[in-house]
C-alpha positions as CSV (number, residue, x, y, z in Angstrom):
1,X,-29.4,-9.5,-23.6
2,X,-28.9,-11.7,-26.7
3,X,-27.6,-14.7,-26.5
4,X,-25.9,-14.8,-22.3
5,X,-22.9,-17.1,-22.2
6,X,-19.7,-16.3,-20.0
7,X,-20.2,-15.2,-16.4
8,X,-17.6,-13.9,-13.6
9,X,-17.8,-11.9,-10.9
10,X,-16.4,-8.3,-11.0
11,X,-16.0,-7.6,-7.1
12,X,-17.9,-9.2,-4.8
13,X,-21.2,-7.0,-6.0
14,X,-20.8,-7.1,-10.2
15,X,-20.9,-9.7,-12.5
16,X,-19.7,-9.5,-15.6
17,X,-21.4,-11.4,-18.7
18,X,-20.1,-12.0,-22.4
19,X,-23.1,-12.3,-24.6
20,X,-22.1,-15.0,-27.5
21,X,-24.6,-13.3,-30.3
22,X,-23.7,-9.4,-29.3
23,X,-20.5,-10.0,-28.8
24,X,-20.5,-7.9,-25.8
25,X,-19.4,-7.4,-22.6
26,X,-21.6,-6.2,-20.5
27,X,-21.5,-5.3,-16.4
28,X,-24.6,-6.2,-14.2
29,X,-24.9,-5.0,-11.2
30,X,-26.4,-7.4,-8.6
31,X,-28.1,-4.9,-6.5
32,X,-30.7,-3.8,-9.2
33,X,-30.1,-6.0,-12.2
34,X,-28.2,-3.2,-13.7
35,X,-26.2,-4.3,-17.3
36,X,-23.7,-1.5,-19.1
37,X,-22.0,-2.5,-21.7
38,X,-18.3,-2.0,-21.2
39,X,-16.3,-3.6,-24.3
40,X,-17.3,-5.2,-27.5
41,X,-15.8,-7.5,-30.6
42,X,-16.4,-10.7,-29.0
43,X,-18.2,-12.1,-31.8
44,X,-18.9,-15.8,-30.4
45,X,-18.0,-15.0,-26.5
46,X,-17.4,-17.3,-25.0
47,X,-15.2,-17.9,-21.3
48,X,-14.1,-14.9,-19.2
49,X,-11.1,-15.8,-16.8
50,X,-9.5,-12.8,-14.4
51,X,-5.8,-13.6,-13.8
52,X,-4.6,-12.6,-10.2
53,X,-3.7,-9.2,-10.6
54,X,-6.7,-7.9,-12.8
55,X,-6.5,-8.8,-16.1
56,X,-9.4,-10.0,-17.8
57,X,-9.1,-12.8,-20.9
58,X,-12.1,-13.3,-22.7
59,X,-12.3,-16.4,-25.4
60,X,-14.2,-16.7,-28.4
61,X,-16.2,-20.1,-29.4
62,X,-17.0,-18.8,-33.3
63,X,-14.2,-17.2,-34.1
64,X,-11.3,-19.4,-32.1
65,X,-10.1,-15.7,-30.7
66,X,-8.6,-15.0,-27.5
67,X,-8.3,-11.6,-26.1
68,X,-7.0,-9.6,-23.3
69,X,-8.1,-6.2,-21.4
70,X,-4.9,-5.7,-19.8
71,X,-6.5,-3.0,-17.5
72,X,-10.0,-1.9,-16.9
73,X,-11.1,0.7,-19.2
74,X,-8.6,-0.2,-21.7
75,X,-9.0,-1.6,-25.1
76,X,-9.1,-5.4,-25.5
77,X,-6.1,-6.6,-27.3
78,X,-6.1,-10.1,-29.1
79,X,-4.0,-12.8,-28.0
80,X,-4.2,-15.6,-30.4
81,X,-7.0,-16.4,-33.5
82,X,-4.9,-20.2,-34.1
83,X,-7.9,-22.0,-32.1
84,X,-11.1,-23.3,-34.3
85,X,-13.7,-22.7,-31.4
86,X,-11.9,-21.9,-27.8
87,X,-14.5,-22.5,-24.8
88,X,-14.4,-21.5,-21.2
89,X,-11.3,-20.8,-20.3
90,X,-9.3,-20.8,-16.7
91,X,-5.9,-20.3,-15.0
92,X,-3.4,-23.2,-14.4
93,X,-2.3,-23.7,-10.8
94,X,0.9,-21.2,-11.2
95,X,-1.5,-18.4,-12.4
96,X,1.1,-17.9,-15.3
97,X,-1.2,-19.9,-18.3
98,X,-5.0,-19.7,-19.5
99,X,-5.8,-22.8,-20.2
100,X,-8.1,-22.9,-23.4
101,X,-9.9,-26.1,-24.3
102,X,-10.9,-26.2,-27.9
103,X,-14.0,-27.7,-28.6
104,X,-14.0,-28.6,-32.2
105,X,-10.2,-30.1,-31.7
106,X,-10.2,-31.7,-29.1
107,X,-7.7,-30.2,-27.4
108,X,-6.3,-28.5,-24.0
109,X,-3.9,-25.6,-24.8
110,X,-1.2,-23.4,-22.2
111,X,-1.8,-20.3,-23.4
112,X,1.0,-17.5,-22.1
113,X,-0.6,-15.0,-20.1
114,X,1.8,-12.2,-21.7
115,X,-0.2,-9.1,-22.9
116,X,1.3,-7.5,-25.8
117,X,2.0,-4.0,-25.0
118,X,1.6,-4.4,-21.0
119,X,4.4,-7.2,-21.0
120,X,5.4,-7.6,-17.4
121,X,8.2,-9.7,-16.0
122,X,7.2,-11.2,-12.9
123,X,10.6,-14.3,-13.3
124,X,12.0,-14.8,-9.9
125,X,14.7,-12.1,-8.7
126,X,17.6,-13.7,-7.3
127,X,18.4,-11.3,-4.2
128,X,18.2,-12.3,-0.7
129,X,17.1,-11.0,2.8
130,X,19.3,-11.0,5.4
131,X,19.2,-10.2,9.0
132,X,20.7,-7.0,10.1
133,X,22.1,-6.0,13.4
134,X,22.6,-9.4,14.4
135,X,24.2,-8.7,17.9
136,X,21.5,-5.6,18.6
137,X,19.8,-5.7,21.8
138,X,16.7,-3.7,22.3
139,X,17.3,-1.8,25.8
140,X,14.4,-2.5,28.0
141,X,12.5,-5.3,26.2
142,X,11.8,-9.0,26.7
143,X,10.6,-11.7,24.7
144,X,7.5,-12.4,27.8
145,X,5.6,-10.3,30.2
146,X,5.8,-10.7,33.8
147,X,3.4,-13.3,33.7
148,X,4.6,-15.7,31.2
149,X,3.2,-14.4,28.0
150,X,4.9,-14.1,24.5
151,X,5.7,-10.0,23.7
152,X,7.3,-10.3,20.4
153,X,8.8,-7.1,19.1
154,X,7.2,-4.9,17.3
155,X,9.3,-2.9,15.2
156,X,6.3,0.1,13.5
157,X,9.0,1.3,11.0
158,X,12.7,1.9,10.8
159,X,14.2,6.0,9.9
160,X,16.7,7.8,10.0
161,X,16.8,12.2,11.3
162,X,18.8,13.3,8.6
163,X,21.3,14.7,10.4
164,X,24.9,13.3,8.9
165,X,24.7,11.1,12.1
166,X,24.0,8.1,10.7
167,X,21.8,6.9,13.2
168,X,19.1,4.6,13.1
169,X,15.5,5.0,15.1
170,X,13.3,2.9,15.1
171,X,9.7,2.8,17.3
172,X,8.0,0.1,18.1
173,X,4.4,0.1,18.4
174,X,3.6,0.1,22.3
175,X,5.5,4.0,22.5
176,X,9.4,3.4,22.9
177,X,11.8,5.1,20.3
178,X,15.1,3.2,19.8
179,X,18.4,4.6,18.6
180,X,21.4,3.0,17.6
181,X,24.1,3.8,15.3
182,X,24.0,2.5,12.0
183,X,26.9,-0.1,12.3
184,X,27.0,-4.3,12.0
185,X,28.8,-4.5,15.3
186,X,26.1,-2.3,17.3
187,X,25.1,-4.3,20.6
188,X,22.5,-2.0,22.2
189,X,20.0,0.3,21.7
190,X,19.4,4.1,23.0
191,X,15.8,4.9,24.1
192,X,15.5,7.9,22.4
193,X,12.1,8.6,23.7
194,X,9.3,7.0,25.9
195,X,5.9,8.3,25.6
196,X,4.1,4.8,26.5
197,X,2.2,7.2,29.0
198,X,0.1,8.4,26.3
199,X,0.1,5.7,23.4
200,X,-2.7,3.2,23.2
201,X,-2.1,-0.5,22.5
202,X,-3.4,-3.4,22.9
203,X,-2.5,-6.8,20.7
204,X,-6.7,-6.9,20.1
205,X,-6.7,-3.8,18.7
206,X,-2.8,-3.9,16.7
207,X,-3.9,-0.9,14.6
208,X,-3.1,1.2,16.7
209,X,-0.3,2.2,18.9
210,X,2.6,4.6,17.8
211,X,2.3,4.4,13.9
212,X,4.7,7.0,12.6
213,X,7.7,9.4,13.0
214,X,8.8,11.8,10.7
215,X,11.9,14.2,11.9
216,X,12.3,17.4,10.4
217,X,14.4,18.5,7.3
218,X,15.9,20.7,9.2
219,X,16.4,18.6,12.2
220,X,20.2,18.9,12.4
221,X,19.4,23.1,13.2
222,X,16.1,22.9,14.7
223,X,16.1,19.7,16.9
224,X,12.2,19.1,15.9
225,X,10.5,15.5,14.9
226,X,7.0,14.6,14.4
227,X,4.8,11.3,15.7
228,X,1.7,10.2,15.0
229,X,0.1,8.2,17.8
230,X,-2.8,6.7,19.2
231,X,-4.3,8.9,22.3
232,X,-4.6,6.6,25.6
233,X,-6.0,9.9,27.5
234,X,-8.9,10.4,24.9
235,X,-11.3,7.6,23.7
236,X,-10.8,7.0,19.7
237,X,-8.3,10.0,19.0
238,X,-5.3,9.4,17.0
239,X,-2.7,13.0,17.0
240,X,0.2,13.9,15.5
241,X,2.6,16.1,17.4
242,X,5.9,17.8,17.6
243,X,8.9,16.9,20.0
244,X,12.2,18.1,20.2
245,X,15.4,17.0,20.8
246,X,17.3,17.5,24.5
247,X,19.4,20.7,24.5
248,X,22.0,18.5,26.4
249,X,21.9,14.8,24.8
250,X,21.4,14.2,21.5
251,X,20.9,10.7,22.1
252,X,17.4,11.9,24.0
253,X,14.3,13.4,23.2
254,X,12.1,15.2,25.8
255,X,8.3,13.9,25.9
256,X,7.5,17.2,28.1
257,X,8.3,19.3,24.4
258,X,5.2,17.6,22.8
259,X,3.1,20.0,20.8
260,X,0.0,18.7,19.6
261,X,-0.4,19.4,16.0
262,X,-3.6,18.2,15.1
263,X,-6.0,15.4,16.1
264,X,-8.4,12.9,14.1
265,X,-11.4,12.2,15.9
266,X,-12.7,8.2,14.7
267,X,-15.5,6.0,15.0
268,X,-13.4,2.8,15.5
269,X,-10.4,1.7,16.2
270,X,-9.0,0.0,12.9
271,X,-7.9,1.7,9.6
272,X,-5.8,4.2,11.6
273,X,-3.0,4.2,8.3
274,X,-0.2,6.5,10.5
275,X,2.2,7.5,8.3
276,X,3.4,10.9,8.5
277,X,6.5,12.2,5.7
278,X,8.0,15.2,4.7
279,X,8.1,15.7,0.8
280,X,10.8,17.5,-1.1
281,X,8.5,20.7,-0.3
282,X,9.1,20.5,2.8
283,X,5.2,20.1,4.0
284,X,4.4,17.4,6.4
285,X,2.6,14.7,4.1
286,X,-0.2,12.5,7.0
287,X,-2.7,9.5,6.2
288,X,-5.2,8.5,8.6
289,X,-7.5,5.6,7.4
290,X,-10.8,5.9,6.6
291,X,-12.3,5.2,10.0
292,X,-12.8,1.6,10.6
293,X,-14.9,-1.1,9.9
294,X,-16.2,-2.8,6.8
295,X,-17.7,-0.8,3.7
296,X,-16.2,2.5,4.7
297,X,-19.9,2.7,6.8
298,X,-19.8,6.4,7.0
299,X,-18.9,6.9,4.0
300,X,-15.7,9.2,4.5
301,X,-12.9,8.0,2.1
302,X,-15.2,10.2,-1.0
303,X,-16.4,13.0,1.8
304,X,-14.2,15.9,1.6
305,X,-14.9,17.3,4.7
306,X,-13.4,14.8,6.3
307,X,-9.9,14.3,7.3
308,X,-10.3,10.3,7.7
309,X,-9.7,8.7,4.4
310,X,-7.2,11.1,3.1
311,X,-3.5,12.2,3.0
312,X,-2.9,15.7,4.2
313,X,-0.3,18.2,3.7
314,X,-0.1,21.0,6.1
315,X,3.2,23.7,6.6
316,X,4.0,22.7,10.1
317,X,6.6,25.6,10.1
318,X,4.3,28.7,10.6
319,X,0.5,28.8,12.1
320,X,-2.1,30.5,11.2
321,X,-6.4,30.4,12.0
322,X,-5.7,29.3,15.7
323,X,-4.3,26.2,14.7
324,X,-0.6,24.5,15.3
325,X,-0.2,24.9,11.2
326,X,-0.5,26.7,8.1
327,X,-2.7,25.3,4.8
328,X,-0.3,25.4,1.9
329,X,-1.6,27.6,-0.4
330,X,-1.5,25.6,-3.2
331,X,-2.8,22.6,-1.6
332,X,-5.7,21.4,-4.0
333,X,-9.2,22.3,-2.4
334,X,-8.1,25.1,-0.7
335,X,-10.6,27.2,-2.4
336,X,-13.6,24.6,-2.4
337,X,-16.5,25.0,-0.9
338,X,-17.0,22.4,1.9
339,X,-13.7,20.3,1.6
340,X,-11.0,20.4,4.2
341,X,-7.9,22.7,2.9
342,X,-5.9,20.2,4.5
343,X,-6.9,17.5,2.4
344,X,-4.1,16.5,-0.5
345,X,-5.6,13.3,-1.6
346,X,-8.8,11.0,-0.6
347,X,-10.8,8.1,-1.9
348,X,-8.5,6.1,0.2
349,X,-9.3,3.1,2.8
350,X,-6.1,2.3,4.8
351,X,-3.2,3.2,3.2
352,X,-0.5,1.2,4.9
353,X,2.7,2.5,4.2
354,X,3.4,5.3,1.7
355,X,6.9,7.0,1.3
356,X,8.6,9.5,-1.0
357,X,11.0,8.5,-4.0
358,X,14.2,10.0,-2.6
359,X,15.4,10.4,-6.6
360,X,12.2,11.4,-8.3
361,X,9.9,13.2,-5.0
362,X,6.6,10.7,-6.3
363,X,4.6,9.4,-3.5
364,X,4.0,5.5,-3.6
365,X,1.8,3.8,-1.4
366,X,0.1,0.5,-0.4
367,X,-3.1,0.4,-0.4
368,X,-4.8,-2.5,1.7
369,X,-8.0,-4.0,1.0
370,X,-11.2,-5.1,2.2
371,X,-12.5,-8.1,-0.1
372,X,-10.3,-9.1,-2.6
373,X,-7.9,-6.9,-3.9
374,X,-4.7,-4.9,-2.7
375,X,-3.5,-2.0,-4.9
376,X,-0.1,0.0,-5.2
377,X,-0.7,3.5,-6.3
378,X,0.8,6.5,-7.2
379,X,-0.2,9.7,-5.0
380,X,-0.7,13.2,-6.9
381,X,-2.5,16.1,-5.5
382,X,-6.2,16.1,-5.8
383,X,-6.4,12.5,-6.7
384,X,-9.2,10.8,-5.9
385,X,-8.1,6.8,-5.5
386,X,-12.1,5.7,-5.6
387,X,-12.7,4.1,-2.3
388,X,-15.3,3.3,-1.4
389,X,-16.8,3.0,-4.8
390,X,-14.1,1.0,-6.2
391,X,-11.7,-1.8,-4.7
392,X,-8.6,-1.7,-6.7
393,X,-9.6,-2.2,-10.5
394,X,-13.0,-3.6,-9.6
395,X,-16.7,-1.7,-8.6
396,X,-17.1,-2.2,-4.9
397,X,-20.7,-2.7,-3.0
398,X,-24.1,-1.1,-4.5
399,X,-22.8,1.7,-5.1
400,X,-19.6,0.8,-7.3
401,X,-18.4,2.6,-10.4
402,X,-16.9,2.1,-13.2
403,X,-13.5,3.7,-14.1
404,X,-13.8,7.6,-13.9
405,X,-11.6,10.0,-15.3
406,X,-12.2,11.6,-12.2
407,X,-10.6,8.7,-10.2
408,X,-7.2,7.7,-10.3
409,X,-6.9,3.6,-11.1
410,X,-4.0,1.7,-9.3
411,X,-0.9,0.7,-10.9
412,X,-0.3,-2.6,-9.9
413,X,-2.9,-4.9,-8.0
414,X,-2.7,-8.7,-6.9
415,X,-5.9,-11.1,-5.6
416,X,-6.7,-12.4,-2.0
417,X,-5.4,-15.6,-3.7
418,X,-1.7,-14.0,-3.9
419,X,-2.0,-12.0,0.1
420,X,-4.3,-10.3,2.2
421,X,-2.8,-7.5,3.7
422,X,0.1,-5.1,2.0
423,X,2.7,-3.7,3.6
424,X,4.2,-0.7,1.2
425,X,7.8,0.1,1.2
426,X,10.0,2.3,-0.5
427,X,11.9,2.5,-3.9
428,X,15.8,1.5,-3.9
429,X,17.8,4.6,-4.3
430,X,20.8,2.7,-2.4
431,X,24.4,0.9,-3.7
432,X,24.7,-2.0,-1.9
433,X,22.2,-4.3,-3.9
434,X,22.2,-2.7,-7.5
435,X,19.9,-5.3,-9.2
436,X,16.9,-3.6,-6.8
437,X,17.9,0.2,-8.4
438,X,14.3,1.9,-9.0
439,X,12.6,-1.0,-7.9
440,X,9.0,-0.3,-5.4
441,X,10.0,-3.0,-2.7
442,X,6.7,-3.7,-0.9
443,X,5.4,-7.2,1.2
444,X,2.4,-8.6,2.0
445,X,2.2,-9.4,5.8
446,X,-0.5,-12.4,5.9
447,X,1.3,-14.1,3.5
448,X,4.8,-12.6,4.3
449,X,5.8,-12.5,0.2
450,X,8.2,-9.9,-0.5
451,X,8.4,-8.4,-4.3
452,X,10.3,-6.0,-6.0
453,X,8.1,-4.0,-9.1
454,X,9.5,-1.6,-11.4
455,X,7.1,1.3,-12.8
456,X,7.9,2.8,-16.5
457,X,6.6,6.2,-16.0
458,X,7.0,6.6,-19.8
459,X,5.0,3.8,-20.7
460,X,2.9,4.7,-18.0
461,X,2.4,0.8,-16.8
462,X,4.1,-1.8,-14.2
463,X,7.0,-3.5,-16.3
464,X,8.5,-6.1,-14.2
465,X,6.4,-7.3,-10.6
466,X,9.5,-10.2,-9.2
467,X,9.1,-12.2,-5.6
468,X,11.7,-12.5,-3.7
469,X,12.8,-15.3,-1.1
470,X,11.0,-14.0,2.0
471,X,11.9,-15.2,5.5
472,X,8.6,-16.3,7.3
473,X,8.1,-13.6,9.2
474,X,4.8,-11.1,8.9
475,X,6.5,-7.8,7.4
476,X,5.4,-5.0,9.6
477,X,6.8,-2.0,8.0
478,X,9.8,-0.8,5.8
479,X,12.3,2.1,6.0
480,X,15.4,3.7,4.8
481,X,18.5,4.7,5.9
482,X,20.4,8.2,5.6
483,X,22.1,6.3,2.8
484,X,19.1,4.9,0.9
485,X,19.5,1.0,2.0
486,X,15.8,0.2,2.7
487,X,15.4,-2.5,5.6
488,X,12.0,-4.6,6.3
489,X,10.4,-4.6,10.0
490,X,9.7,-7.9,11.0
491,X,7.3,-9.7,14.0
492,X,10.0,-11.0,15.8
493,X,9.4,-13.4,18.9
494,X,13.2,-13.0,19.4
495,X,14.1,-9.4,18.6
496,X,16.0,-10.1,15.6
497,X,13.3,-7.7,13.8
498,X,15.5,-6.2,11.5
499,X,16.3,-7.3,7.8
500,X,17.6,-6.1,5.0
501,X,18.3,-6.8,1.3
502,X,21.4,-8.7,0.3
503,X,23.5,-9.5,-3.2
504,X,22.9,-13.2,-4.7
505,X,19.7,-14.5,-2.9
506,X,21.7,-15.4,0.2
């Protein structure tokens, strides 16, 4: 090094240094005293300040220069060169400003934390949350057990078969299916299917449980849906199977049709992700998480022979080797030695949701975290989304990386400082609230924010990230409608676990 002077931490495993003669920027890591250089033109580097969804602003005491890296791996780009010598630098309390004190002047400046080039608009969005279904009852559940004990719903996710019916299903997590029809004045709930027999849950261990439904695009002929659950006859199994409709009700499923369809063996009993969707293909898109625990400990989100850490796609409509499915042929590691066929994507830790863009077919998901970062990305076939070398935008543990063009970066991130835990939803496609139109409405459920964020797919960048007024209540899921309304999934200690988004920020 030449002359050391700014210092911040880069994950909780890299620090990253701006060296004032050099001008620098260097990345250590704290493992084995490690430093790569990573940017440079800092003549005079000064303070290094990370906003709270990953961009980095470095500040220049010679020159009176402050720049931005809007995204790791980019170029920096300069904000302002009006101070005489700008010191350390740091955010303001609304995460919106640098703050840059300026040595020679005396003076405290509020410096705009617009990037130009990666402008984002992150003003308030004046749309509300309603509750839906306001006189629904859910048939055989109460607000306490037997013995006195709060149950509070638990709504997993909210869909709809596809049929022209109209209907709404919705699980919740302990292994009932509820129908209803999709109407205001709807009192009471169908059970469309009860498979608590099988599911394992357990408030201790609330990853697991029933985790997702998917029915069939061709449903309305075929009478077929798929579930993905967690195995109460096997220890640490989570399956996916197929069930069909009754041949006399349509209002009832029949839990004697299931058809396992394949199983994930894991070595704990968090990180089980759960969703299962069917893409404009057709294929039956899975995610199981990448096993449990801290750190990824077995190291399967970058192991390709795994099925933990991944989202599969397999052709659930013809079988083939023995097994309840056929590999798409195109499916990306089909012809690899050692990988899985039915891997689609990996590098994941706990994806937590994903759903399709009913107008454009892209994949979204939510990606939650483990130290400090939660991530929104874009799913493509063969990407590898860098877990667990990289959290998010940053190197994670000893063995962390810089960007790779081998790795696909998020699109969006936000800090531990912002929420803890995200809860992926969907993108608007529906009428009734037009100000949300192509808008990625996710949550986070620690915090129980709720934002809408708008992707240019042009620009290739986030161009608007807006909160809107949430209703206090941990966000367990979201999910659409035959018409494309999205709804959120609430924790409800009274049942009323269904909202949905509303005109004018009632």
């Amino acid at each position: 090094m030449n002359t050391p002077n700014g210092l911040i931490l880069d994950g909780s495993s890299h620090l990253l240094m701006a060296d004032f003669g050099s001008g620098n920027l260097y990345r250590i890591k704290l493992s084995d005293r490690s430093a790569a250089k990573i940017a440079d033109g800092f003549e005079g580097a000064d303070g290094l300040t990370w906003d709270k969804f990953g961009r980095l602003f470095i500040t220049s005491w010679k020159t009176g220069k402050v720049f931005a890296i809007a995204r790791p791996g980019e170029k920096p780009v300069l904000i302002t060169d009006k101070f005489s010598q700008a010191a350390d630098s740091c955010l303001d309390p609304t995460g919106k400003f640098l703050l840059v004190p300026d040595m020679k002047e005396g003076t405290l400046t509020a410096l705009p934390t617009t990037i130009a080039g990666a402008e984002v608009d992150e003003s308030p969005l004046h749309v509300g949350i309603e509750q839906a279904f306001t006189k629904l009852q859910w048939t055989g559940w109460k607000a306490e057990t037997d013995d006195g004990k709060a149950m509070p719903l638990r709504p997993i996710l909210l869909t709809n078969a596809g049929d022209g019916s109209n209907r709404i299903f919705v699980p919740q997590q302990e292994g009932i299916i509820h129908a209803f029809a999709n109407d205001d004045n709807a009192t009471k709930t169908t059970i469309f299917m009860d498979i608590k027999d099988r599911v394992k849950y357990s408030d201790r261990e609330n990853e697991e449980g029933l985790l997702g439904m998917a029915f069939h695009p061709k449903y309305k002929t075929n009478g077929e849906f798929f579930v993905f659950y967690t195995n109460s006859k096997t220890n640490m199994e989570n399956v996916v199977s197929r069930f069909r409709v009754s041949k006399t009700d349509p209002n009832k499923a029949d839990p004697a049709s299931e058809e396992v369809i394949i199983r994930f063996k894991k070595p704990f009993w968090n990180h089980d992700g759960g969703t299962i969707a069917f893409g404009p293909d057709g294929y039956l898109y899975i995610t199981h998480g990448d096993g449990g625990m801290a750190n990824d400990p077995h190291e399967n989100g970058q192991n390709l022979k795994t099925l933990l850490g991944k989202v599969l796609r397999l052709d659930i409509d013809h079988k083939e080797n023995g097994k309840a499915y056929a590999i798409p042929k195109d499916n990306p590691f089909v012809n690899q030695k050692d990988a899985a066929p039915e891997v689609w994507a990996y590098g994941l830790r706990n994806l937590w949701r994903m759903s399709f863009d009913r107008k454009t077919g892209q994949l979204w998901a939510g990606e939650v975290g483990q130290n400090l970062y939660e991530e929104i990305i874009l799913l493509k076939s063969g990407g590898n989304y860098g877990w667990n070398l990289r959290e998010s935008f940053h190197p994670f543990g000893n063995k962390g990386v810089d960007v790779r063009k081998d790795m696909v970066e998020p699109i969006w991130e936000y800090h531990h400082d912002i929420g803890k835990s995200i809860t992926g939803g969907g993108v608007y496609r529906g009428t009734k609230v037009p100000e949300l139109d192509g808008a990625y409405l996710y949550a986070d459920y620690v915090t129980m924010r709720v934002w809408a964020l708008w992707y240019d797919a042009a620009k290739g960048r986030v161009v608007a990230n807006r909160e809107i007024k949430n209703i206090g209540l941990p966000i367990l899921s979201f999910g659409e409608d035959e018409k494309g309304e999205i709804y959120l999934l609430a924790l409800s200690p009274t049942g009323q676990g269904i909202y949905r988004f509303s005109k004018g920020g009632k």
